[in-house]
C-alpha positions as CSV (number, residue, x, y, z in Angstrom):
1,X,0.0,0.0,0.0
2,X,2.8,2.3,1.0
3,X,4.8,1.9,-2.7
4,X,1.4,3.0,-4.5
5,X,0.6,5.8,-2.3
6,X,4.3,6.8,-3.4
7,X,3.6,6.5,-6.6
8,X,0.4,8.4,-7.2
9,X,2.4,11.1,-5.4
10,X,4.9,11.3,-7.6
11,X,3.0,11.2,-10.4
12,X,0.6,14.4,-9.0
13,X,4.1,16.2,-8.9
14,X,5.5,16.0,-11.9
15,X,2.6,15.3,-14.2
16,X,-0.3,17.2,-12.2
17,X,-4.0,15.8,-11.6
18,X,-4.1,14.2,-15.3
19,X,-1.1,12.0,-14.4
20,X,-2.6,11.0,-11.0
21,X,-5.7,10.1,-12.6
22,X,-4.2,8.1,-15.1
23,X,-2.2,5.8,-12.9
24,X,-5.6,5.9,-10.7
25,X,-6.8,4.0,-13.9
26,X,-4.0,1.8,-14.3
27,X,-4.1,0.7,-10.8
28,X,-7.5,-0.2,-10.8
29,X,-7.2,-2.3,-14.6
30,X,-4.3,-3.9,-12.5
31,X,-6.4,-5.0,-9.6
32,X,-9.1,-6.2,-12.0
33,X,-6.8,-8.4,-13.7
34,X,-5.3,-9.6,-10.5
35,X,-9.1,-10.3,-9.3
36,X,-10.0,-12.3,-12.8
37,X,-6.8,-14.0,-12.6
38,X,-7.3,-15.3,-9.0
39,X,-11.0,-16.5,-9.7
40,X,-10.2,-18.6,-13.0
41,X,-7.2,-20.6,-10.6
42,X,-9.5,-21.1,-8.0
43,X,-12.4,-22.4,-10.3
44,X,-10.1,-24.8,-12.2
45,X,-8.5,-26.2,-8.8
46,X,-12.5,-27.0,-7.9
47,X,-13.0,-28.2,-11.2
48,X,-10.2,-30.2,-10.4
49,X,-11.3,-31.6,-7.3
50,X,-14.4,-32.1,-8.3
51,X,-13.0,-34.4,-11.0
52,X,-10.9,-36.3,-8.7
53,X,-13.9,-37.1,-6.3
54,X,-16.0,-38.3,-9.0
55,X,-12.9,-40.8,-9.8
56,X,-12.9,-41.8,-6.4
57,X,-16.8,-42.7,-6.6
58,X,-15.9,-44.9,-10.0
59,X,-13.3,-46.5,-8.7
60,X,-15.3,-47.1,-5.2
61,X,-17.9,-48.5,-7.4
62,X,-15.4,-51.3,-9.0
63,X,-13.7,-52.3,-5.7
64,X,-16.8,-52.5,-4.1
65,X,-16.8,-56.2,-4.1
66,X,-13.3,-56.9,-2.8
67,X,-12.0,-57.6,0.4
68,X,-9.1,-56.7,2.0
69,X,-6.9,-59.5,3.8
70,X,-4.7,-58.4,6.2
71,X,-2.5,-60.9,6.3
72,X,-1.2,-58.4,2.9
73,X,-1.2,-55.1,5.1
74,X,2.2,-54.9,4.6
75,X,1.7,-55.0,1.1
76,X,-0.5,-52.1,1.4
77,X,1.8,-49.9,3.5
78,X,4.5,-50.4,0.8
79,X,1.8,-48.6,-2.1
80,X,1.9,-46.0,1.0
81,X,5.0,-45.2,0.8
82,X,6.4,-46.1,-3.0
83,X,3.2,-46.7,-4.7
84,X,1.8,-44.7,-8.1
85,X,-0.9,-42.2,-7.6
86,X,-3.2,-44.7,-9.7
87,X,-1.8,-47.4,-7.2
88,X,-2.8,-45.1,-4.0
89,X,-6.0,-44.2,-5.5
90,X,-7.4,-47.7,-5.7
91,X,-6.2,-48.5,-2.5
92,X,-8.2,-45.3,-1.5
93,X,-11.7,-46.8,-3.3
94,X,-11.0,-50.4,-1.4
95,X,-10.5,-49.2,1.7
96,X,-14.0,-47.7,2.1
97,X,-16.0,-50.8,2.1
98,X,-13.2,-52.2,4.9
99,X,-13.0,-49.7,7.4
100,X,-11.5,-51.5,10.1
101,X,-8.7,-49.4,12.4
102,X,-6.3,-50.9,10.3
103,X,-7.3,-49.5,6.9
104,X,-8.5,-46.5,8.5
105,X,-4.7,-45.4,9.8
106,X,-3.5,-46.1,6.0
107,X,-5.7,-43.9,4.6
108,X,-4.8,-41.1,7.6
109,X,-1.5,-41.7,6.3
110,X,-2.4,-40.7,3.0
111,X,-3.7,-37.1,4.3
112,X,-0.1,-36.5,4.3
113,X,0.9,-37.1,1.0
114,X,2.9,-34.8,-1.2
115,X,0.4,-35.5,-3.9
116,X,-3.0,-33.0,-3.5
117,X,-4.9,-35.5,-5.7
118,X,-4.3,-38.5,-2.8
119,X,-4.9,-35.8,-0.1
120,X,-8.2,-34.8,-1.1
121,X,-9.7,-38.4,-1.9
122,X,-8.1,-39.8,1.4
123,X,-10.2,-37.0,3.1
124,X,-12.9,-38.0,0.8
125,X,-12.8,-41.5,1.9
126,X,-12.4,-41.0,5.8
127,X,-15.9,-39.1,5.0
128,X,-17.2,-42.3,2.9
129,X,-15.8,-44.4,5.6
130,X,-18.6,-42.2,8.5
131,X,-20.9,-42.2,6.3
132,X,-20.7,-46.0,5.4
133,X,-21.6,-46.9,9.3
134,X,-24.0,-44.1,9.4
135,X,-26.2,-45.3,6.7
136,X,-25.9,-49.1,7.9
137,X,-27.4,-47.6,11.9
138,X,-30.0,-45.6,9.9
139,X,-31.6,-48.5,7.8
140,X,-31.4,-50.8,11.0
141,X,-33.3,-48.4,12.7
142,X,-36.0,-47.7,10.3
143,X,-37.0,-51.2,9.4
144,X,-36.9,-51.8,13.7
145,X,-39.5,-49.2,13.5
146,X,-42.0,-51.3,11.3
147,X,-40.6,-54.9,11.4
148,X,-43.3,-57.4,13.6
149,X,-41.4,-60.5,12.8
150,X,-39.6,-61.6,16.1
151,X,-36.8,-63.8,14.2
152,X,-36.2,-60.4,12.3
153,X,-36.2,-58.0,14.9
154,X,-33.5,-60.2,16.8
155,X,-31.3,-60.4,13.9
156,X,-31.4,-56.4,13.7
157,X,-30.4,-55.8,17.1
158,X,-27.4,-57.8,16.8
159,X,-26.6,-56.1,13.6
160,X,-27.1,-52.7,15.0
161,X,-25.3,-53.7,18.2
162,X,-22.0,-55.0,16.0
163,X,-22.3,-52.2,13.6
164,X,-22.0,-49.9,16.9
165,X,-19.2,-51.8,17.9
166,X,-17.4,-51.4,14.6
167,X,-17.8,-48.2,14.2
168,X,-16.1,-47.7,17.4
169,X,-12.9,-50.3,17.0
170,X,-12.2,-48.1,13.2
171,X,-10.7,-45.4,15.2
172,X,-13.7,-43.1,13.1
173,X,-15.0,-41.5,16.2
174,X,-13.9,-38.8,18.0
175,X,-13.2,-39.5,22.2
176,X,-16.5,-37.9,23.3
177,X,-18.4,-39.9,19.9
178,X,-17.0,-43.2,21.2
179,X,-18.8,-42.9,24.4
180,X,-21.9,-42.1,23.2
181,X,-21.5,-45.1,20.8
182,X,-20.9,-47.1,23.7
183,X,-24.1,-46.0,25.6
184,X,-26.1,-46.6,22.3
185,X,-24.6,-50.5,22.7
186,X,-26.1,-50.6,26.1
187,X,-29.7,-48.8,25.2
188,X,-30.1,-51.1,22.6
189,X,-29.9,-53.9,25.0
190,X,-31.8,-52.1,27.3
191,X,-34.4,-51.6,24.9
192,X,-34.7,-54.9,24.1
193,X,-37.7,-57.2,25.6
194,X,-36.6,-59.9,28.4
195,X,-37.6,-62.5,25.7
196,X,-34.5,-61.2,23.7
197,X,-32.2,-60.9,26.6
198,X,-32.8,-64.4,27.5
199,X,-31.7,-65.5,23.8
200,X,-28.3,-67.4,23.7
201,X,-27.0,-65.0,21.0
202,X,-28.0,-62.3,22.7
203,X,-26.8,-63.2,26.3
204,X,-23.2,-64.3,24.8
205,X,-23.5,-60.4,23.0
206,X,-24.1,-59.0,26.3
207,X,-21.4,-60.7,28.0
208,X,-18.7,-59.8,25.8
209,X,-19.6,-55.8,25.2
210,X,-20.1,-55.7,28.6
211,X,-16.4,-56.9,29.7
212,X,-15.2,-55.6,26.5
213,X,-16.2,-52.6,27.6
214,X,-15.6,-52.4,31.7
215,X,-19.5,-52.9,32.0
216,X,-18.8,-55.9,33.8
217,X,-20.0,-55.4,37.5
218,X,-23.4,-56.8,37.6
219,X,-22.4,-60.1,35.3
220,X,-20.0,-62.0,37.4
221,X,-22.1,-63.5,39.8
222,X,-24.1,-64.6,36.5
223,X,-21.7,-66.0,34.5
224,X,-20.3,-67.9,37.5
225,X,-23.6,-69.7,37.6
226,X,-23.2,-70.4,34.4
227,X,-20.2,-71.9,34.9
228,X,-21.4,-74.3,37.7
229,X,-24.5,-75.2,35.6
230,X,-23.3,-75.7,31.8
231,X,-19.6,-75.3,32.7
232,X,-19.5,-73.0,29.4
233,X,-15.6,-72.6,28.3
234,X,-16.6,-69.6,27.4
235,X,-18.2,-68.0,30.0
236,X,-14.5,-69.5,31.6
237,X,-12.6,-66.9,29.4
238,X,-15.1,-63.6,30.1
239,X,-15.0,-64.3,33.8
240,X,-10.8,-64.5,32.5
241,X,-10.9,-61.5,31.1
242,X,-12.7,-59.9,34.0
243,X,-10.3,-61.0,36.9
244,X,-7.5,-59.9,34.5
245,X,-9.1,-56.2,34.4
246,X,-9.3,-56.6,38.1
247,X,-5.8,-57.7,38.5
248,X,-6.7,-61.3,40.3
249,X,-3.9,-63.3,39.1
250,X,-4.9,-66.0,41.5
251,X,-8.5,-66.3,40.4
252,X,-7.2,-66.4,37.1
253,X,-4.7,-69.4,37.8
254,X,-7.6,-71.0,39.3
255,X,-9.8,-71.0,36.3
256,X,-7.0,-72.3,33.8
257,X,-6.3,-75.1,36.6
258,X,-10.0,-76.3,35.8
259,X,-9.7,-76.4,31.7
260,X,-8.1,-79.4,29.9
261,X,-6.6,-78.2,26.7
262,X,-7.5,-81.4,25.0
263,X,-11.4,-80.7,25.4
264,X,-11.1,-77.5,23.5
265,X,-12.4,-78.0,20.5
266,X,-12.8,-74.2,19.2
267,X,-9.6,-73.6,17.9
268,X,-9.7,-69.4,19.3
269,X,-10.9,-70.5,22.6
270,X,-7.5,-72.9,22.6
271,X,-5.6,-70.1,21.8
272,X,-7.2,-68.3,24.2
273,X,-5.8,-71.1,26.2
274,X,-2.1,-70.4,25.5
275,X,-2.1,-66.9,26.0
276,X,-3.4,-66.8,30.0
277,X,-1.6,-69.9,30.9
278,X,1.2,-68.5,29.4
279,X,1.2,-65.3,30.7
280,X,0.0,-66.7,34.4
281,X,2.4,-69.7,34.8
């Protein structure tokens, strides 16, 4: 500002008024220019965008059938760090129908890239990835409001109740969303009529969001009944997983003292196994 005021002042000097309203002129062409110049490289940068978001849609559209395997997430990092942009992008489009924590820090990864084009579709996708459980939580919860068939209305409340959990193990949510998720988990089983509850699916859901998620307090004297009356393996490795939050090593050695490996049949459960008696022997 200061150089044009110095300007028009010398130009009123030595010229008089018809040299200072001539570069009056000159300045304001210049402006206009400037102002016609800036608009066109802003409109083609959203044209650009706008471009590279609808790739991303036909691309999502292609992939939409695959499935990532993450025994091949190393794979994946490496088109993180050395890949194409054609290679990043369809990693980009693959990764929104898996949005597990795992693909969900690759993409984060990707906000970072020295490439715009990746930048703006990994933001893209993050959105895609929201929107994905979103739209999942809203369908369950308009066909809850008209469905009368009882087999049906049990399988949505489990599907609700994982697609909570989900969306709360992809790292999506924000601190203060992931408790509110969480209280949704436990609404919906409150919600739920004591003929549900009492449903083996449902009681083994309740048992594991509830120790999964510290909920645990009025469930132990349950499941130890449990344990006395069906001697349920599993309800073995909750009540586990319990004393282990609690720190009761001994309780734990206890348990473990009671299982024979050999009558484990479910091969996660075995593992399950090998882990606490390996980590409390």
């Amino acid at each position: 500002m200061v150089k044009w005021l110095i300007l028009l002042s010398f130009f009123l000097l030595f010229f008089g008024y018809m040299g200072f309203i001539s570069i009056i002129l000159i300045i304001v062409f210049y402006f206009i220019l400037f102002s016609l110049k800036k608009e066109k490289k802003t409109e083609i940068k959203e044209n650009s965008n706008e471009k590279n978001i609808i790739l991303l849609d036909e691309i999502i559209k292609n992939e939409a059938i695959k499935k990532f395997n993450l025994n091949n997430i190393d794979t994946y990092k490496e088109i993180l760090y050395s890949g194409s942009q054609d290679e990043k992008i369809e990693l980009i489009g693959m990764v929104v129908f898996n949005p597990s924590k795992e693909y969900v820090d690759l993409i984060r990864h990707l906000l970072k890239d020295e490439d715009e084009t990746i930048r703006i579709l990994a933001s893209n996708s993050l959105q895609k990835m929201e929107n994905y459980f979103e739209n999942i939580i809203d369908n369950i919860n308009k066909e809850l409001i008209y469905e009368v068939n009882k087999d049906k209305i049990k399988e949505l409340y489990l599907k609700l109740i994982d697609t909570y959990d989900r969306f709360i193990e992809s790292s999506l949510l924000e601190s203060f969303q992931v408790l509110e998720y969480k209280a949704k988990i436990f609404q919906v089983f409150n919600q739920m009529h004591e003929e549900y509850l009492n449903e083996k699916n449902f009681k083994k859901s309740f048992y594991y969001m509830s120790v999964k998620y510290n909920k645990f307090d009025s469930i132990i004297e349950d499941l130890k009944e449990r344990i006395e009356n069906e001697n349920s393996i599993n309800d073995k490795f909750l009540l586990v997983e319990i004393y282990y939050k609690q720190n009761k090593i001994d309780l734990i050695k206890e348990i473990l003292k009671n299982i024979k490996r050999k009558d484990i049949e479910d091969i996660d459960l075995k593992n399950s196994y090998d882990y606490w008696s390996n980590y409390v022997f």
